[in-house]
N, CA, C and O atoms as a GROMACS GRO file, in nm:
protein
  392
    1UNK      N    1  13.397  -4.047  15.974
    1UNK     CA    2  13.409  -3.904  15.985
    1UNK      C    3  13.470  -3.868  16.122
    1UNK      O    4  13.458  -3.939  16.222
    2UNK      N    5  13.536  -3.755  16.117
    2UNK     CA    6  13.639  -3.743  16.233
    2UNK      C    7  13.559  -3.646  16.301
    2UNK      O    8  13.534  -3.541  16.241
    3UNK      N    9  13.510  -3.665  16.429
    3UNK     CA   10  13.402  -3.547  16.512
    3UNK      C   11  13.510  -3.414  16.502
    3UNK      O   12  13.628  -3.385  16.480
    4UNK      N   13  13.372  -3.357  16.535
    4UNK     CA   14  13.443  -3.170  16.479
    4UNK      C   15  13.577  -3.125  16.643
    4UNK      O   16  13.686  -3.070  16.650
    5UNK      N   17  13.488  -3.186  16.736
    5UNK     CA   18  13.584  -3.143  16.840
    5UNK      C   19  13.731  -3.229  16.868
    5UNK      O   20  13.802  -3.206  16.966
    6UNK      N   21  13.755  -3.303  16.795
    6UNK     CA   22  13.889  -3.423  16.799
    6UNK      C   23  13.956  -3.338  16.666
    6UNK      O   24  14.028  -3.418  16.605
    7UNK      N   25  13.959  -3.227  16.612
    7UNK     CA   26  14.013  -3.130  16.556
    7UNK      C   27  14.109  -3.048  16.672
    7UNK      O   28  14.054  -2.975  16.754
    8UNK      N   29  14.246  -3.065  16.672
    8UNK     CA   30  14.328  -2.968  16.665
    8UNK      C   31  14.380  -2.849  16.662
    8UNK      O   32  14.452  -2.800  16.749
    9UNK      N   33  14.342  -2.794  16.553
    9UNK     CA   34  14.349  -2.632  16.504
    9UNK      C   35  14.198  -2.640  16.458
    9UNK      O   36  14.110  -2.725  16.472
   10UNK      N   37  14.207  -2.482  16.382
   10UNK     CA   38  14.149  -2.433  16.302
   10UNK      C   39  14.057  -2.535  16.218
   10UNK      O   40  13.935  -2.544  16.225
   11UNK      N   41  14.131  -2.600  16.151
   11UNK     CA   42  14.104  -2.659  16.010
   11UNK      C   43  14.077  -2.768  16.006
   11UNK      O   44  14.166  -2.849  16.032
   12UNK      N   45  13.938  -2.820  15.971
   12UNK     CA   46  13.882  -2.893  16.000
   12UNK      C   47  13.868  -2.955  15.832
   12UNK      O   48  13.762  -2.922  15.779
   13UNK      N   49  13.923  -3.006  15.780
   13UNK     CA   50  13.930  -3.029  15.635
   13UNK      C   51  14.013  -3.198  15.676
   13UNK      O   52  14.108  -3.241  15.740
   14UNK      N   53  13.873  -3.261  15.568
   14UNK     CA   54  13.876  -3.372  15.589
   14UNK      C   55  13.794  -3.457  15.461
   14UNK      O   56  13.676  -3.426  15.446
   15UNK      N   57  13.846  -3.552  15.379
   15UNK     CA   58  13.842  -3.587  15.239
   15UNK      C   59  13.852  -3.717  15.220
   15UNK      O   60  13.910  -3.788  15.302
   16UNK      N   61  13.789  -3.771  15.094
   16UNK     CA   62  13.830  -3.898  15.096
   16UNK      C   63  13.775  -3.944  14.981
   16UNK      O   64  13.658  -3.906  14.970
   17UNK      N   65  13.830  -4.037  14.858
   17UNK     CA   66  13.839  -4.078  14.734
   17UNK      C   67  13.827  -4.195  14.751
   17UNK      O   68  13.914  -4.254  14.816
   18UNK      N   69  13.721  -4.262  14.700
   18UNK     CA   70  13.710  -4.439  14.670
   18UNK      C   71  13.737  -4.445  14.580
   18UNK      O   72  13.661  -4.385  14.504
   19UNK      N   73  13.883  -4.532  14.498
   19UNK     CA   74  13.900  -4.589  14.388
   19UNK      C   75  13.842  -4.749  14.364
   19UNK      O   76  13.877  -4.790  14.253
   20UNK      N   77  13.790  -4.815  14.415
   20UNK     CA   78  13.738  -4.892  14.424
   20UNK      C   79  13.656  -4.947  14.591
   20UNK      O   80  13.696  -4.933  14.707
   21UNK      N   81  13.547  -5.004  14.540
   21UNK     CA   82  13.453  -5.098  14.622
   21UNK      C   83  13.382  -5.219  14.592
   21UNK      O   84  13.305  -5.238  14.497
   22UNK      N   85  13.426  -5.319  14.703
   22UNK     CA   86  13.398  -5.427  14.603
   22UNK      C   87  13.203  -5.451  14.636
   22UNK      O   88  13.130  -5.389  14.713
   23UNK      N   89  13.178  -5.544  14.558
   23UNK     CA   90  13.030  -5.536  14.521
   23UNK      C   91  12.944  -5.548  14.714
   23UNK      O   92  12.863  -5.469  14.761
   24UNK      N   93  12.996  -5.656  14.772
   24UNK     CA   94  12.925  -5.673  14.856
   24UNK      C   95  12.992  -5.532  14.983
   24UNK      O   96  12.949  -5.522  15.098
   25UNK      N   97  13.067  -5.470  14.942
   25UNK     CA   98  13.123  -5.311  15.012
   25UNK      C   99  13.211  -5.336  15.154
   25UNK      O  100  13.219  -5.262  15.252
   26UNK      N  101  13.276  -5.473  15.129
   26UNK     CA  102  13.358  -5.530  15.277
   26UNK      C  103  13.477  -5.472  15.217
   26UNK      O  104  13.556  -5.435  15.303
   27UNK      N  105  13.523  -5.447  15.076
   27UNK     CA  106  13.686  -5.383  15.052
   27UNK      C  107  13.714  -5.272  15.022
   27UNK      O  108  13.772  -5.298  14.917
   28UNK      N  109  13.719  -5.166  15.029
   28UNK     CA  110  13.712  -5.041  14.995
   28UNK      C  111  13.865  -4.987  14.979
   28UNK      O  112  13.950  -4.984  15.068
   29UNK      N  113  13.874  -4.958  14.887
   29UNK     CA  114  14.024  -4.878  14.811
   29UNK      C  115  14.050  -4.754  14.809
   29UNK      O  116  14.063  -4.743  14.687
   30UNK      N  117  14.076  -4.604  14.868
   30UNK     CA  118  14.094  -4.510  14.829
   30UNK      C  119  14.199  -4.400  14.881
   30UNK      O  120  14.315  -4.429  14.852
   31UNK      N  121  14.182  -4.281  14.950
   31UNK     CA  122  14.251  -4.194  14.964
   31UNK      C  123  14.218  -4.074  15.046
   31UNK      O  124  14.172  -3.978  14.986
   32UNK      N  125  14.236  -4.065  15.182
   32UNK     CA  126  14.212  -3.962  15.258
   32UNK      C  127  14.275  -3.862  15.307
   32UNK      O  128  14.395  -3.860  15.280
   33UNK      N  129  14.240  -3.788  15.363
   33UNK     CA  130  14.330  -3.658  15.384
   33UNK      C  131  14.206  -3.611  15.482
   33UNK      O  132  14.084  -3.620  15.474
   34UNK      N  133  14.288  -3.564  15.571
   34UNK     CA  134  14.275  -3.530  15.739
   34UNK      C  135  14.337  -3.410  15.806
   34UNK      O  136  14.449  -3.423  15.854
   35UNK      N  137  14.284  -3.311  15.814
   35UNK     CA  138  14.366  -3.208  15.883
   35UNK      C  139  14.418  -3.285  16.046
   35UNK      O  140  14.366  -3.387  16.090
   36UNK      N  141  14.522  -3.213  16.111
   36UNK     CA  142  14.528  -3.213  16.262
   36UNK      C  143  14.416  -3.245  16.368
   36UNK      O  144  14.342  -3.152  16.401
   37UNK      N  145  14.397  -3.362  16.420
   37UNK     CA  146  14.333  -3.431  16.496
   37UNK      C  147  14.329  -3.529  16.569
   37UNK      O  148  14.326  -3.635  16.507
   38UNK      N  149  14.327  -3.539  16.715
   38UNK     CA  150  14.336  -3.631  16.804
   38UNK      C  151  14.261  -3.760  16.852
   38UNK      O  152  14.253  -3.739  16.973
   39UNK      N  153  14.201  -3.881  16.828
   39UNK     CA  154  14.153  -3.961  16.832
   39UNK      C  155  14.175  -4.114  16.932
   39UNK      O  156  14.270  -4.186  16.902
   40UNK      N  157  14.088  -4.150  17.039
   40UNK     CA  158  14.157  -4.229  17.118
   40UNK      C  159  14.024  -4.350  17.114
   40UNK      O  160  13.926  -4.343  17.190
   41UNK      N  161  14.044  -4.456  17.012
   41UNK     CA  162  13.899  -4.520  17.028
   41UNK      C  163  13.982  -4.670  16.950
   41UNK      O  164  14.088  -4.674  16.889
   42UNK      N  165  13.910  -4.752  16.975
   42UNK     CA  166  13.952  -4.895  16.937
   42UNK      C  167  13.919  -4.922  16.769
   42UNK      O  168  13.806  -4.952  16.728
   43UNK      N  169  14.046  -4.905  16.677
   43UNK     CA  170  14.042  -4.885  16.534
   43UNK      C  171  13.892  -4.948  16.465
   43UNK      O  172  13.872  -5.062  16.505
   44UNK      N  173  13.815  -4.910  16.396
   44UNK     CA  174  13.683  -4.991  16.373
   44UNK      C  175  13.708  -5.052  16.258
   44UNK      O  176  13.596  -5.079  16.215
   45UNK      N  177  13.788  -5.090  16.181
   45UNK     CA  178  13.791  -5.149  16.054
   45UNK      C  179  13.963  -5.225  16.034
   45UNK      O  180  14.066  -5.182  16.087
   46UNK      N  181  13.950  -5.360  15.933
   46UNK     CA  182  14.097  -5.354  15.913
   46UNK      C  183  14.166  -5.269  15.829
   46UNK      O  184  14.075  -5.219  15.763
   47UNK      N  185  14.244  -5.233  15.800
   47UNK     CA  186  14.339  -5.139  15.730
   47UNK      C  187  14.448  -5.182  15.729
   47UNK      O  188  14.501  -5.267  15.801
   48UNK      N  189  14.506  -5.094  15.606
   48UNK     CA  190  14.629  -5.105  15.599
   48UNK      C  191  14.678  -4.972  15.509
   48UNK      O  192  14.619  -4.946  15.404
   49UNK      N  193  14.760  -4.913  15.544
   49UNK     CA  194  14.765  -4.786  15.564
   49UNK      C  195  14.890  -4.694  15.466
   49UNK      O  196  14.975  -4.658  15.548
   50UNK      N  197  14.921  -4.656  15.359
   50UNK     CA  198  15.042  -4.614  15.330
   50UNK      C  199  15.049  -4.447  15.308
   50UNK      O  200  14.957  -4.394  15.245
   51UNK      N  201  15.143  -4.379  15.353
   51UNK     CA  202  15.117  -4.202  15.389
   51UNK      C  203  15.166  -4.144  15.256
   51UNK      O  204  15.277  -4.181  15.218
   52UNK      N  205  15.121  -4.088  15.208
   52UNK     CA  206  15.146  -4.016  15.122
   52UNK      C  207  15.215  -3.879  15.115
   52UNK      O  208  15.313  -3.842  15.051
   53UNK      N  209  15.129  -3.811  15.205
   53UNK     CA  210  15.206  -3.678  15.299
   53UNK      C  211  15.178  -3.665  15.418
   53UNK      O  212  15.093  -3.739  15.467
   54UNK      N  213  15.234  -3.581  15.485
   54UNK     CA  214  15.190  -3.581  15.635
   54UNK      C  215  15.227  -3.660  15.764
   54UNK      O  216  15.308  -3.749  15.738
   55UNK      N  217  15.196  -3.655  15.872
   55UNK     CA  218  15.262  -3.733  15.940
   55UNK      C  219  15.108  -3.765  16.091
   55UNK      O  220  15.015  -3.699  16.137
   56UNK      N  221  15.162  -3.892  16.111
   56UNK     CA  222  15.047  -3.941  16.245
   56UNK      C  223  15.155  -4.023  16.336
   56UNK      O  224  15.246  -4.095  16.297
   57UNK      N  225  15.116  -3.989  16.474
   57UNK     CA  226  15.152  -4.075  16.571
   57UNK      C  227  15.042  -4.149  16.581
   57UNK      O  228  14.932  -4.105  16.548
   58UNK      N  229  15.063  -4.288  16.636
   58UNK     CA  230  14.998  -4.396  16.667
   58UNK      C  231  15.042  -4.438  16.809
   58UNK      O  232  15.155  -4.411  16.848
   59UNK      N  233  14.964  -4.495  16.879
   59UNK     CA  234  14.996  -4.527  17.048
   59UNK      C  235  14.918  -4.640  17.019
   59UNK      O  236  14.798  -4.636  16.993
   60UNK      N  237  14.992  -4.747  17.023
   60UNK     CA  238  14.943  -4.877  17.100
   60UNK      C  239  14.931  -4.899  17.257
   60UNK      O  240  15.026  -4.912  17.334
   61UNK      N  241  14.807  -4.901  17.286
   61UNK     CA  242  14.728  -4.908  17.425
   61UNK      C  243  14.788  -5.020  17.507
   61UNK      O  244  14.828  -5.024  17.623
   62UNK      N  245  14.781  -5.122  17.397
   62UNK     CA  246  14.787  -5.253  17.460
   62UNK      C  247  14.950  -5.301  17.552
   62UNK      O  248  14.969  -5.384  17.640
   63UNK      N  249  15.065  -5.186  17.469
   63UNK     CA  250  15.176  -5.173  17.567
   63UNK      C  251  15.252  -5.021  17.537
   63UNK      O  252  15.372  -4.996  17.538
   64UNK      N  253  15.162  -4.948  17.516
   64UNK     CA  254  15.236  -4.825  17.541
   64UNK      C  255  15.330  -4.768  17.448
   64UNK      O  256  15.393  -4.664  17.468
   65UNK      N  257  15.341  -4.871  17.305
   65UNK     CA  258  15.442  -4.788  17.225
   65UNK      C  259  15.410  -4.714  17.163
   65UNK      O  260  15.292  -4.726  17.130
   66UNK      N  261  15.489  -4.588  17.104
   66UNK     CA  262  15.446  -4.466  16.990
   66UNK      C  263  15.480  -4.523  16.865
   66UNK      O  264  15.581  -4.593  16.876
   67UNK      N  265  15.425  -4.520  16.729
   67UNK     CA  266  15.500  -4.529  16.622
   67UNK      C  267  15.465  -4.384  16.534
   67UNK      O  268  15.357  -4.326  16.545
   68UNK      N  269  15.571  -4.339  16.448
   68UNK     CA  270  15.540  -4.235  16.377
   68UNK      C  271  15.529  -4.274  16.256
   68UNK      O  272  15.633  -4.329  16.219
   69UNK      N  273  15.449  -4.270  16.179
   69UNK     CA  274  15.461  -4.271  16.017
   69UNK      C  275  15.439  -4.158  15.971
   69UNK      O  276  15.360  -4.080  16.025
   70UNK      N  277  15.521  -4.123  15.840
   70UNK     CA  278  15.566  -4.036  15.758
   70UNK      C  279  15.517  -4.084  15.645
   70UNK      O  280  15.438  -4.179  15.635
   71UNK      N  281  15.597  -3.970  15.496
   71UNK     CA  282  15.547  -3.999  15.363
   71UNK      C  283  15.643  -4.168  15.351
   71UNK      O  284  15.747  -4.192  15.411
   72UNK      N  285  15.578  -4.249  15.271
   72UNK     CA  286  15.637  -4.346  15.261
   72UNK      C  287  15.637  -4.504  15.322
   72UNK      O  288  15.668  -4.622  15.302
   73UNK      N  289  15.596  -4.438  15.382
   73UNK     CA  290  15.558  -4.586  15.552
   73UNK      C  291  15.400  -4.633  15.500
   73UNK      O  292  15.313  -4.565  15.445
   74UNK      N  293  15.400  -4.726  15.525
   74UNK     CA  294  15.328  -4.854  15.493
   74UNK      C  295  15.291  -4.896  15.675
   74UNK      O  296  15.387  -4.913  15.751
   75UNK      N  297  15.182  -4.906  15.716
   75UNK     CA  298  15.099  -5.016  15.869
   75UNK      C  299  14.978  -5.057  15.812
   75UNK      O  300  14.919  -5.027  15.708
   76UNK      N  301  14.963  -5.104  15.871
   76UNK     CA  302  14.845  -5.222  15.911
   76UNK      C  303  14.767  -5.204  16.082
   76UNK      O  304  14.820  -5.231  16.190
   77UNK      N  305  14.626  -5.151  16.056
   77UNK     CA  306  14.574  -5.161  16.183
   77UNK      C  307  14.474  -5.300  16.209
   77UNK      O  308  14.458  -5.344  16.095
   78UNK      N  309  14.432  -5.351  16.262
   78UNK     CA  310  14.357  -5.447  16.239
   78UNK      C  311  14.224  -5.402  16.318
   78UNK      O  312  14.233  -5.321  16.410
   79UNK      N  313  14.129  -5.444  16.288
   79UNK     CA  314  13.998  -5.443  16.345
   79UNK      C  315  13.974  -5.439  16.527
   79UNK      O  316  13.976  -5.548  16.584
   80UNK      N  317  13.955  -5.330  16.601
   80UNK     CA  318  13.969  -5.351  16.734
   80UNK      C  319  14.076  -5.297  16.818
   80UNK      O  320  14.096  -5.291  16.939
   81UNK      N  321  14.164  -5.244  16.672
   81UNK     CA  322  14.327  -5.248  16.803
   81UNK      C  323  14.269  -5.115  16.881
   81UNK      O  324  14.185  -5.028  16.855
   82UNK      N  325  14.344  -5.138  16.973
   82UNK     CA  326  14.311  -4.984  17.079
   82UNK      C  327  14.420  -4.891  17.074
   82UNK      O  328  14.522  -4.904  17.142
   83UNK      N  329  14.401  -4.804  16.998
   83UNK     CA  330  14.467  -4.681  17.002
   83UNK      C  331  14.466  -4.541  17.006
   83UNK      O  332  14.347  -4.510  17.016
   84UNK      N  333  14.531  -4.444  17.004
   84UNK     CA  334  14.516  -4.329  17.000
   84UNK      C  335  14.638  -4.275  16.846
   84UNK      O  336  14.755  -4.288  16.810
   85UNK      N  337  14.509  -4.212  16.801
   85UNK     CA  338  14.551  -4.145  16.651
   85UNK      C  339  14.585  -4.025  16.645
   85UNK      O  340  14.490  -3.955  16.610
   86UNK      N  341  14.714  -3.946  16.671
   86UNK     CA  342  14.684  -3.789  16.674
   86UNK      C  343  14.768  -3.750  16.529
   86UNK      O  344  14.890  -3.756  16.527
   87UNK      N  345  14.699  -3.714  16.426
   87UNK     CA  346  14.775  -3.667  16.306
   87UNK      C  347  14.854  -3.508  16.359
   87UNK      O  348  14.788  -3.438  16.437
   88UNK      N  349  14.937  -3.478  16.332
   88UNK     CA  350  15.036  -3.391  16.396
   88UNK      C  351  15.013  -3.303  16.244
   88UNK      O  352  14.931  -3.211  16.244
   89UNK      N  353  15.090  -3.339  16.119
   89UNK     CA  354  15.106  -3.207  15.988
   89UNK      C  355  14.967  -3.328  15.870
   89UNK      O  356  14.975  -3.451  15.865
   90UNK      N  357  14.888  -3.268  15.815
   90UNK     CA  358  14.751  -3.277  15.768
   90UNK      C  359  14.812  -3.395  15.668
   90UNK      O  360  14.904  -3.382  15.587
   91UNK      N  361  14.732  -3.520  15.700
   91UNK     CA  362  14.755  -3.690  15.685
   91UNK      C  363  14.714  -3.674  15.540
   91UNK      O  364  14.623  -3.594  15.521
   92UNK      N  365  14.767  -3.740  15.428
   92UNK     CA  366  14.695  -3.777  15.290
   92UNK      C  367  14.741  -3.952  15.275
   92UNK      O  368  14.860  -3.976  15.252
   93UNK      N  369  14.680  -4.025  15.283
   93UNK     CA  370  14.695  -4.155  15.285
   93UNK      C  371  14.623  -4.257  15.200
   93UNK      O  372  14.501  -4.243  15.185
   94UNK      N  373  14.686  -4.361  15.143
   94UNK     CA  374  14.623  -4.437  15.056
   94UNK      C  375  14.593  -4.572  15.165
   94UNK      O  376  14.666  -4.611  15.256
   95UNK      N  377  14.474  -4.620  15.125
   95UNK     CA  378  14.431  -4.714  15.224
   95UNK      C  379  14.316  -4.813  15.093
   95UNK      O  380  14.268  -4.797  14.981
   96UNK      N  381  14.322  -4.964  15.258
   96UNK     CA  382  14.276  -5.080  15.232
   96UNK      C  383  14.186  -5.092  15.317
   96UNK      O  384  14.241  -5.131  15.420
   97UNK      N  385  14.100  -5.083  15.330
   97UNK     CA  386  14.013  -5.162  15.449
   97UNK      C  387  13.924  -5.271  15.391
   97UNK      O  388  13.888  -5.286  15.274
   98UNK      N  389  13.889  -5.359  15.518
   98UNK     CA  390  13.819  -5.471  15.491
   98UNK      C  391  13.756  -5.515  15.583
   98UNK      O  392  13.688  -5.617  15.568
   0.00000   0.00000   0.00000
């Protein structure tokens, strides 16, 4: 859950669909959506990430680069990475974690 004050604007609308979980609950399959929000903490899960709508910058800590993903883009965070998450237009994303 995304704390209320790492909200952006207004709109604090924030969602999320499990299409699958596997029995022992290490794989989880579904679909989130995230209003505008800023986040700077070391990723807690692996993922892998594909956007559906919306758009997020990503900052890798470890040397300073930005990446933007859009509708269409496909990443991979891994467990630990250190970054900063700021969704810029309200994120809907299909995801893997494990």
């Amino acid at each position: 859950m995304v704390p209320l004050e790492a909200f952006t604007t207004s709109d604090h609308t924030e969602s999320e669909y499990v299409y699958y979980q596997s029995e022992d609950e290490k794989t989880i399959c579904g679909v989130w959506k995230c209003a505008p929000c800023l986040e700077e903490e070391p990723w807690p899960v692996e993922e892998l990430m594909t956007v559906i709508s919306g758009a997020v910058n990503v900052t890798y800590k470890n040397n300073g680069t930005t990446e933007t993903y859009t509708a269409g883009d496909s990443f991979y965070l891994p467990k630990g990475e250190d970054v900063i998450w700021e969704i810029t237009e309200t994120l809907t994303k299909y995801f893997m974690r494990g």
